[in-house]
PLY file of the C-alpha trace (Angstrom):
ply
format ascii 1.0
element vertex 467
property float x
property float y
property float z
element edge 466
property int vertex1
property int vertex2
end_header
9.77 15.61 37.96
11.52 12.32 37.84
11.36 8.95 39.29
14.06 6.79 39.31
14.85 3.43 39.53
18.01 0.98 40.08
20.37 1.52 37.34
21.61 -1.05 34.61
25.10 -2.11 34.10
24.69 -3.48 30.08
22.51 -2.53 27.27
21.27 0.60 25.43
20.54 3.74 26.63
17.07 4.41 25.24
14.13 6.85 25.98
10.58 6.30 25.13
8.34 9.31 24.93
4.46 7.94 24.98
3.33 5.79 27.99
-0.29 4.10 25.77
-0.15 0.77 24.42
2.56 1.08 22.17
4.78 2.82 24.19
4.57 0.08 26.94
4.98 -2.76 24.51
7.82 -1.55 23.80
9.07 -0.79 26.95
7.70 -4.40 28.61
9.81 -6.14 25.60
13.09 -3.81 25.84
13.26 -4.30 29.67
13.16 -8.14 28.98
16.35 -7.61 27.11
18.57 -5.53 29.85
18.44 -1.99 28.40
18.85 0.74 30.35
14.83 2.91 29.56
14.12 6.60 30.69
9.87 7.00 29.78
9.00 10.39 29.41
5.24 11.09 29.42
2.93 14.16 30.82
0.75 11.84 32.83
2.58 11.70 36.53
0.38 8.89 37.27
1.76 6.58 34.60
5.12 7.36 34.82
4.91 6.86 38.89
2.89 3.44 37.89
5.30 2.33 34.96
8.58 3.55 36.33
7.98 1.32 39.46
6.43 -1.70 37.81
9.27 -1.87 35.27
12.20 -0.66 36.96
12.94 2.21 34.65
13.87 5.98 35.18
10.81 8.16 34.51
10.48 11.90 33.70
7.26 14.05 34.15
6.94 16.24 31.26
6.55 17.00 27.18
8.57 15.11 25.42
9.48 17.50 22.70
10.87 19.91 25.96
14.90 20.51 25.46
15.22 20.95 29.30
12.50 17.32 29.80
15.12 15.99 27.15
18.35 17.22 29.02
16.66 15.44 32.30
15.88 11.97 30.98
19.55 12.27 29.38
19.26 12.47 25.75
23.55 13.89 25.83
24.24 9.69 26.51
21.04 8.17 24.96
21.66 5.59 22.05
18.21 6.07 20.83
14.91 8.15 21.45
11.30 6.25 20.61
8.73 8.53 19.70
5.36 6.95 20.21
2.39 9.50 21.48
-0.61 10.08 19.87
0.44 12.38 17.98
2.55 12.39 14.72
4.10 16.25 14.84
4.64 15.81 18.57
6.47 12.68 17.75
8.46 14.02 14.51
9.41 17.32 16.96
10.56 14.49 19.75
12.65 13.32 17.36
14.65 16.46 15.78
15.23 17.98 18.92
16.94 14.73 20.34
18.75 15.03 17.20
19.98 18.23 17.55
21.03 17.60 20.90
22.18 13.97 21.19
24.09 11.77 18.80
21.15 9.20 19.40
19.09 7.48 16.50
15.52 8.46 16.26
12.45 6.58 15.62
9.05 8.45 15.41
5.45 6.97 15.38
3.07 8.14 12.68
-0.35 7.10 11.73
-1.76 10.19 9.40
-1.19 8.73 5.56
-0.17 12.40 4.84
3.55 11.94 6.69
3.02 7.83 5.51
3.78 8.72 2.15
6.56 10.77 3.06
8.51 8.66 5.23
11.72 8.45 2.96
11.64 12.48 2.47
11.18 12.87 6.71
13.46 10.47 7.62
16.28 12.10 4.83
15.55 15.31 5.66
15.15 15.32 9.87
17.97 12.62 9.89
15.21 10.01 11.58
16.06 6.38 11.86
12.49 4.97 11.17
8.62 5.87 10.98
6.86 3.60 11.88
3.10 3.66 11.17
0.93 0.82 13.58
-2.10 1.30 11.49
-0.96 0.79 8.11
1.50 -2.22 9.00
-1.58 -4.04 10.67
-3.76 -3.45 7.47
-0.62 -4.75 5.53
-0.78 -8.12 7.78
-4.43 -8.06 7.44
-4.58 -7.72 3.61
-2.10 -11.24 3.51
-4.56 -13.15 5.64
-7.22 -12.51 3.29
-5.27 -13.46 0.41
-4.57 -17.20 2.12
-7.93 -16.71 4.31
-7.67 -20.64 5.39
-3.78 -19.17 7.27
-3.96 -17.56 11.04
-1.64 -15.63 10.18
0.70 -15.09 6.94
4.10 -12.89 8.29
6.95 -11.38 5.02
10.23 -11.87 5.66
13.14 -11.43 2.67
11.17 -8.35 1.09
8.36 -10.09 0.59
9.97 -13.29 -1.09
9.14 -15.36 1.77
6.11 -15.90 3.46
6.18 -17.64 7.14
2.36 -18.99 6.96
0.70 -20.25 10.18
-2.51 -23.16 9.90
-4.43 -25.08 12.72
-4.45 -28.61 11.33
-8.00 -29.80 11.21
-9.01 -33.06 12.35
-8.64 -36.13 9.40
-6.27 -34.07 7.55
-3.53 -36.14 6.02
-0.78 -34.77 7.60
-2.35 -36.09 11.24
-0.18 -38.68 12.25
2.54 -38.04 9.59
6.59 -37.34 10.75
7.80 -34.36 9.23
10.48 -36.62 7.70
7.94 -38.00 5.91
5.99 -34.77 4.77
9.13 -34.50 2.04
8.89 -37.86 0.62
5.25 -38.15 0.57
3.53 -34.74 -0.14
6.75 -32.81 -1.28
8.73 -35.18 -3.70
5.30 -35.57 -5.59
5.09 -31.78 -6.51
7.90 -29.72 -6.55
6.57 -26.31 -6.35
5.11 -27.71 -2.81
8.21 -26.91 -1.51
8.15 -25.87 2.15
10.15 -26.03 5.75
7.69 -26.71 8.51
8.95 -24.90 11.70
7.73 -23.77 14.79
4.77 -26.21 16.36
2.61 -25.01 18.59
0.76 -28.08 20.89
-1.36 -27.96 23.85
0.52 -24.63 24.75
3.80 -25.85 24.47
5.96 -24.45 21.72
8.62 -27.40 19.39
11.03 -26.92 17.09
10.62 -29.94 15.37
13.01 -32.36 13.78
12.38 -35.27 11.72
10.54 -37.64 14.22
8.17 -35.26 15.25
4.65 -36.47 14.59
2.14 -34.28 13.78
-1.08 -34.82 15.12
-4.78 -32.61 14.25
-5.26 -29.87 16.34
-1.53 -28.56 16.17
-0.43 -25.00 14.72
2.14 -24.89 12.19
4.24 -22.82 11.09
5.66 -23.02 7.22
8.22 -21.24 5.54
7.98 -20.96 1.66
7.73 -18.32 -1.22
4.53 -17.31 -1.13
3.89 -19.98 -4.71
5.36 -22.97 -2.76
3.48 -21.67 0.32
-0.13 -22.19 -1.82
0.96 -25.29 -3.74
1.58 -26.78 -0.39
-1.65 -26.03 1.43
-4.01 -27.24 -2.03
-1.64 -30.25 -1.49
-2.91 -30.89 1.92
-6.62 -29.85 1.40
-6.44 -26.43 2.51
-8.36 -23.89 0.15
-6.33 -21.27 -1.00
-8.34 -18.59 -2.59
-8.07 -15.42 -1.79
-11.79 -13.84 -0.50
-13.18 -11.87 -2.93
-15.34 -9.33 -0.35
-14.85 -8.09 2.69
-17.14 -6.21 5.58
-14.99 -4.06 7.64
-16.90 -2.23 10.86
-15.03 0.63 12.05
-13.93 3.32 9.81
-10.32 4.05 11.63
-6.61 4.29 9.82
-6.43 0.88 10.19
-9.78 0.41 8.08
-8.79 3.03 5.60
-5.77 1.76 4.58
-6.78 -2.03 5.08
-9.59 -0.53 1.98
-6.96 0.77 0.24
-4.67 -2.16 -0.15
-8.14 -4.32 -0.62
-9.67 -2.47 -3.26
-6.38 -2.00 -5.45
-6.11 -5.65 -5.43
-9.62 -6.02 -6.75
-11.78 -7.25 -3.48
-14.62 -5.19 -2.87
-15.15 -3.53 0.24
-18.19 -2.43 2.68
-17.04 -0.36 5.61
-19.57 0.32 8.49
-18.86 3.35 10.27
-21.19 4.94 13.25
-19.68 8.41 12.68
-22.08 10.28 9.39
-18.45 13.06 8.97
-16.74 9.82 8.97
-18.65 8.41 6.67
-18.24 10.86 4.36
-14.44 11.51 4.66
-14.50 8.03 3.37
-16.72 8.17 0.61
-14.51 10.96 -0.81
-11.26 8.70 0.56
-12.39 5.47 -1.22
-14.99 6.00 -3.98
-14.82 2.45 -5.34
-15.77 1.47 -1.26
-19.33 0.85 -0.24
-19.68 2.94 3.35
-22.50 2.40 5.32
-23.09 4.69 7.98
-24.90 2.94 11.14
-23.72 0.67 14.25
-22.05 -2.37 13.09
-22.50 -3.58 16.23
-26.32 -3.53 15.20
-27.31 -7.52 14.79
-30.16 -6.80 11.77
-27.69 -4.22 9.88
-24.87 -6.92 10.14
-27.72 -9.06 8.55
-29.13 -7.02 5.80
-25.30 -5.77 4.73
-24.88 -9.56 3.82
-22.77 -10.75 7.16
-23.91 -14.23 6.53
-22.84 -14.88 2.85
-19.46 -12.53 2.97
-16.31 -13.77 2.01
-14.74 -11.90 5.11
-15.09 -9.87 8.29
-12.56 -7.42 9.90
-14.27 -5.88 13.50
-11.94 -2.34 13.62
-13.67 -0.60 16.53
-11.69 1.16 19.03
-12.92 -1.30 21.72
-11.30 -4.42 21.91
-14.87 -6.16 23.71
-16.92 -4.85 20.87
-14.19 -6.54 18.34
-14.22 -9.69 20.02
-17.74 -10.08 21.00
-18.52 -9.25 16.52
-15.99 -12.31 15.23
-17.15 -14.32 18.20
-20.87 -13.45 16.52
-19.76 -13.73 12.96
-18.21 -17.36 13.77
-21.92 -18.49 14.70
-23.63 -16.56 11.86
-20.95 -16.89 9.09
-18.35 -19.02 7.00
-16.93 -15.72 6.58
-12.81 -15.04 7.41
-12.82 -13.64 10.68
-9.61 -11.16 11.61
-9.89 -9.53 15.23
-8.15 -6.44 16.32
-7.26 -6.13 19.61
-5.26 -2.84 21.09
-4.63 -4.61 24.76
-1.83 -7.26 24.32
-2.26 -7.61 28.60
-4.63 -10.65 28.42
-3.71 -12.42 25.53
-3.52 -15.98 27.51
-7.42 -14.98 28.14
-7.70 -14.20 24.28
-6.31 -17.12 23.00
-8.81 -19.58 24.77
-11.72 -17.75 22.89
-10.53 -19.84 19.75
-11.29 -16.32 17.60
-9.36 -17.37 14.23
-6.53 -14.55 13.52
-6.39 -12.20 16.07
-3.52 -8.68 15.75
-2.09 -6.45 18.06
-0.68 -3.30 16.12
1.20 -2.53 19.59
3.11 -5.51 18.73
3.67 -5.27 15.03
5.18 -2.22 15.93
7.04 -3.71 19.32
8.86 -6.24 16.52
10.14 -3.52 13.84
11.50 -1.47 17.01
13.30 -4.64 18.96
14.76 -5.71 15.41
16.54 -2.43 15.07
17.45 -2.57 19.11
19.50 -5.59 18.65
21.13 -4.78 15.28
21.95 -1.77 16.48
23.46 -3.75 19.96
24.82 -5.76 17.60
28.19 -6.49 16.51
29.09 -4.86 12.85
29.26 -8.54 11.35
25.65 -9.13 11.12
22.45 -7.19 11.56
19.13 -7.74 12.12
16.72 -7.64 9.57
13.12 -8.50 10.35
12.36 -10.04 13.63
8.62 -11.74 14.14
6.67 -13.09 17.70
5.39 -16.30 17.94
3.37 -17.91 19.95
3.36 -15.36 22.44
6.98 -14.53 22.31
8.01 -18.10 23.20
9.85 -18.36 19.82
11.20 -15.98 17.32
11.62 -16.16 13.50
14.50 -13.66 13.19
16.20 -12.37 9.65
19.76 -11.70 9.94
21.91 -9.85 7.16
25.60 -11.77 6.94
27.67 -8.38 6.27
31.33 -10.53 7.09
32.95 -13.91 7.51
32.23 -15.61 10.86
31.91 -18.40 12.57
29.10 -19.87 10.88
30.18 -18.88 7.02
31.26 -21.02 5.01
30.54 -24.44 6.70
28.13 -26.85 5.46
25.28 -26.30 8.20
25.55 -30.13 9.17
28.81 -29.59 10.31
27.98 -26.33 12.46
26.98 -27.01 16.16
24.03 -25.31 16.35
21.71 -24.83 19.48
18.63 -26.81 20.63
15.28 -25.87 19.58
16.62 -23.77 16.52
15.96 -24.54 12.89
17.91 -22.01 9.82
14.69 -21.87 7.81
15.93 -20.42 4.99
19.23 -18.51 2.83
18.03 -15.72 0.63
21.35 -15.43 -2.05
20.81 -12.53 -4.14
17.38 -13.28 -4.67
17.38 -17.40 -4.80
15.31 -18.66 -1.53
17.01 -21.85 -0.22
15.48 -24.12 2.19
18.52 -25.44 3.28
19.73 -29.12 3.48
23.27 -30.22 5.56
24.92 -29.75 2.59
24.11 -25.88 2.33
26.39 -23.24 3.21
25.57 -19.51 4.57
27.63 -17.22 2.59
28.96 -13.47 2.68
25.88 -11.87 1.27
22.99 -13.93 2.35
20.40 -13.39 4.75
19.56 -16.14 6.67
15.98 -16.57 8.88
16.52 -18.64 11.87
13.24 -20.17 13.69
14.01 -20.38 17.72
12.89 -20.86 21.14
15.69 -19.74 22.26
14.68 -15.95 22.21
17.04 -13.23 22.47
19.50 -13.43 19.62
21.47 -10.57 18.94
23.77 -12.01 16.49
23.81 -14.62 13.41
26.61 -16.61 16.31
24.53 -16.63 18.56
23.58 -20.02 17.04
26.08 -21.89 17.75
26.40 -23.86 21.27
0 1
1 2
2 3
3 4
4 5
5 6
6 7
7 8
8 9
9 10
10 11
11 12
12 13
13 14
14 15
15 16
16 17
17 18
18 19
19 20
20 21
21 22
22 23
23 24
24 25
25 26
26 27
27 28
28 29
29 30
30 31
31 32
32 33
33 34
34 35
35 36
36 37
37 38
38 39
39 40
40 41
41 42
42 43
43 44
44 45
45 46
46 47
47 48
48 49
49 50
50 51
51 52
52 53
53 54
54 55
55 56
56 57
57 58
58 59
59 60
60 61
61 62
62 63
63 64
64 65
65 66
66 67
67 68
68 69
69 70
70 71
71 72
72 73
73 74
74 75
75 76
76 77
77 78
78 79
79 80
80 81
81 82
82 83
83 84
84 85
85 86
86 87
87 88
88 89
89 90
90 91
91 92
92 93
93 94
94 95
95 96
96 97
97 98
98 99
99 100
100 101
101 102
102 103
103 104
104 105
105 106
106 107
107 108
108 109
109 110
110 111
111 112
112 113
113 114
114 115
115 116
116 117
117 118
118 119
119 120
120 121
121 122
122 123
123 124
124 125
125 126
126 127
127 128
128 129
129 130
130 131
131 132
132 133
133 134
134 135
135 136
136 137
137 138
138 139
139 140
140 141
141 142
142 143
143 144
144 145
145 146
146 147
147 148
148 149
149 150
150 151
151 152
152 153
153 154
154 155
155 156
156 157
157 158
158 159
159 160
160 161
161 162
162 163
163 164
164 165
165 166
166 167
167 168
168 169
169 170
170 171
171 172
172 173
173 174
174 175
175 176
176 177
177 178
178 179
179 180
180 181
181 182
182 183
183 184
184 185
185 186
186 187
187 188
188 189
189 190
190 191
191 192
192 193
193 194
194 195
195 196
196 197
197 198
198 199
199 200
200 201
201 202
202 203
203 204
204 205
205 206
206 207
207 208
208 209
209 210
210 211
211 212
212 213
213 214
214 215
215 216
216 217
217 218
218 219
219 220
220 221
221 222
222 223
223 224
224 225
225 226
226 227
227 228
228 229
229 230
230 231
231 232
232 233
233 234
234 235
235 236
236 237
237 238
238 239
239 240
240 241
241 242
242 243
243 244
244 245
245 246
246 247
247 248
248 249
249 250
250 251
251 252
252 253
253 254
254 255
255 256
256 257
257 258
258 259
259 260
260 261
261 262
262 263
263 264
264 265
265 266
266 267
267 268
268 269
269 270
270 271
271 272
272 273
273 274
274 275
275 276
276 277
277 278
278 279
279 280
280 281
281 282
282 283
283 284
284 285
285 286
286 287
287 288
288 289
289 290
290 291
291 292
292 293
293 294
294 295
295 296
296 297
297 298
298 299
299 300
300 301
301 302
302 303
303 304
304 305
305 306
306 307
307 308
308 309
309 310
310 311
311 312
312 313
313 314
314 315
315 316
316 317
317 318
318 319
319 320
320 321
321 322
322 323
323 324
324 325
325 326
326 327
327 328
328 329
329 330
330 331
331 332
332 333
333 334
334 335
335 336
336 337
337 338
338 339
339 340
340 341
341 342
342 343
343 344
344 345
345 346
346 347
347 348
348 349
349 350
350 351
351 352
352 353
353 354
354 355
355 356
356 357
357 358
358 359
359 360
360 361
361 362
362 363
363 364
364 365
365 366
366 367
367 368
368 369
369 370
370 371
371 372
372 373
373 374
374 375
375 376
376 377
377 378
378 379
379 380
380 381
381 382
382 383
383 384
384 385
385 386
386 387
387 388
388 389
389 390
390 391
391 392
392 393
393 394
394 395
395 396
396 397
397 398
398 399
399 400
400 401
401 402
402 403
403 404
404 405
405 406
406 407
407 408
408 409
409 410
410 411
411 412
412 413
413 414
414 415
415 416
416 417
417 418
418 419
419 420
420 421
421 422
422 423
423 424
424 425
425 426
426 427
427 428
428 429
429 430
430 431
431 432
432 433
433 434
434 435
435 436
436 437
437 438
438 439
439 440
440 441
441 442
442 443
443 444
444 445
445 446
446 447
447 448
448 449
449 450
450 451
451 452
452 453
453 454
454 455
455 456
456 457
457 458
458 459
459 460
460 461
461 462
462 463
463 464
464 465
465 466
């Protein structure tokens, strides 16, 4: 059964199969950007709710059905989105459409059996991507606590470059400084302080800020640096800059095992509190150098005795976003501890955000961003491609990574003689390797990849920079 809506005139021709939270992240931020979306889910309630609310085509049915396939169009679909809750369901999506359609393929995964064998599915099935929710929010998670005094710490440039977001605290030095001056007075002192502040965040209203901008206490910040500069900028400022050395995570989920995983190889002990005793002891066999503690971690005298109120950090991985929020909201009163929140629902984020609850994730996004990145590129003109694209601030800017494949309009040119856009800032030229933070002098080369910071969302291609 299908439902069908107005049709689009530009744009991809994409299907999603999976109506949950990822599915409609990614189908609330395609629609934003004109493509033409066929959802295909079992649930006739969702699609009849979704297909109306978003203006798409909807299909009744499974997914991984040739004739469900055939109906939603897969013979003219540019790509096929694979996002249920479950991974074989998913990977079968996928190879059919493939078999079918001349469409790329991106499949959802979260089972670290098929994570370790992405390159061998995605060689062997001909898939685009797999992308895994769980293990890329424990990735983001694991950089927080490695720069706990950051929101939120975001890789771009393989993991050269580090785009590191602070809340400036009241009295801090840089209250009341230009960013002109933030050069001459913090960054001409030490050289491996090196940064490029960019996006500002101030009384909900998002700058791209240029040499007069004052910064005042209160204000969130982004900075782009290697990950070195990144830290020798932030001890320069006051910020503390060791990583935690323990963590208590409550919920015993993917996300949690994995989170342990990268934790515990880089030498920071973990506690995991899990209400589940087979759980419990699928961990203990999982991660042998983790403490599990089997019990509710929702349990006020268990936080307590399991050392809540001296640890060096606390990561709430329930299923329920309430019980995450109402634990950091707890641990802020009780603790010093880093707090990182988890929340599955990115539909009241505006509510969220006025709860002040430190760094707080959505894995629906994280995997929303991989997903649009590929979207444009593959929209894109064969001169430049997307590489990594990150959200801020609610999607009112973008830091986006583009890969300079060709000569163009922008190569070449010293960047004070290109006529760039408003509200844009190039934050930095990766050239084989060497990280840049340009000057008017620089020049973006054949080569390069090149992260532009914007508020101008929506760029498809490294021209679309220019006025």
């Amino acid at each position: 059964m299908a439902f069908k809506s107005k049709e689009r005139d530009e744009g991809l021709n994409i299907i999603i199969v999976g109506c949950g939270k990822v599915g409609i992240a990614i189908l609330r931020q395609l629609c934003k950007e004109g493509h033409d979306i066929t959802i295909i889910d079992k649930n006739q309630q969702k699609i009849q709710t979704y297909a109306n609310l978003y203006d798409v085509m909807g299909v009744v049915g499974n997914g991984a059905s040739h004739s469900v396939q055939m109906e939603a169009g897969i013979e003219n679909a540019d790509l096929i989105i694979a996002v249920t809750d479950s991974d074989e369901l998913n990977i079968l999506c996928c190879t059919i459409a493939k078999q079918v359609g001349n469409c790329a393929a991106i499949a959802r995964v979260h089972d670290p059996d098929y994570s370790s064998e992405t390159s061998y599915l995605c060689e062997k099935l001909g898939l685009t991507m797999i992308i895994n929710p769980e293990l890329e929010t424990a990735k983001e998670i694991s950089r927080i606590l490695n720069l706990p005094t950051a929101l939120e710490v975001s890789s771009f440039a393989r993991g050269q470059v580090e785009m590191i977001k602070i809340r400036l605290p009241e009295n801090n030095m840089l209250d009341g400084m230009a960013v002109m001056d933030v050069g001459r007075r913090i960054i001409s002192k030490n050289k491996d302080a090196k940064v490029l502040l960019g996006a500002i965040e101030r009384a909900g209203k998002v700058y791209i800020p240029d040499g007069s901008f004052i910064l005042r206490a209160g204000d969130i910040v982004s900075i782009v640096s290697t990950s070195k500069n990144g830290k020798a900028f932030l001890d320069a400022i006051g910020f503390k800059t060791n990583r935690v050395k323990d963590t208590i995570i409550v919920g015993g989920g993917d996300v949690a095992y994995y989170l342990a995983q990268i934790l515990i190889n880089s030498g920071i002990d973990v506690k995991i509190i899990e209400v589940n005793k087979n759980r419990c002891e699928e961990l203990s066999v999982l991660l042998p150098k983790a403490t599990i503690i089997c019990g509710d971690g929702t349990d006020e005298e268990l936080l307590k005795e399991e050392g809540l109120d001296h640890t060096g950090s606390f990561v709430p991985l329930t299923g329920i976003d309430e019980e995450n929020i109402f634990l950091t909201l707890h641990t802020r009163h009780m603790s010093n501890a880093k707090v990182i929140t988890k929340i599955n629902r990115s539909n009241f984020k505006d509510v969220i955000n006025t709860l002040n609850l430190d760094s707080v994730l959505y894995p629906s996004l994280i995997t929303s961003e991989a997903i649009i990145a590929y979207v444009r590129a593959k929209k894109n003109s064969m001169h430049s491609d997307i590489e990594t694209l990150y959200y801020m601030f609610d999607s009112r800017a973008e830091a986006i990574e583009f890969s300079i494949d060709a000569e163009s309009s922008v190569t070449g040119m010293p960047l004070k003689d290109l006529k760039l856009k408003k509200n844009l800032l190039i934050a930095f030229i990766n050239r084989n390797g060497d990280i840049i933070l340009p000057n008017g002098f620089d020049t973006i080369n054949v080569g390069d990849t090149v992260m532009v910071v914007t508020t101008d969302t929506g760029l498809k291609d490294i021209n679309d920079i220019l006025k």
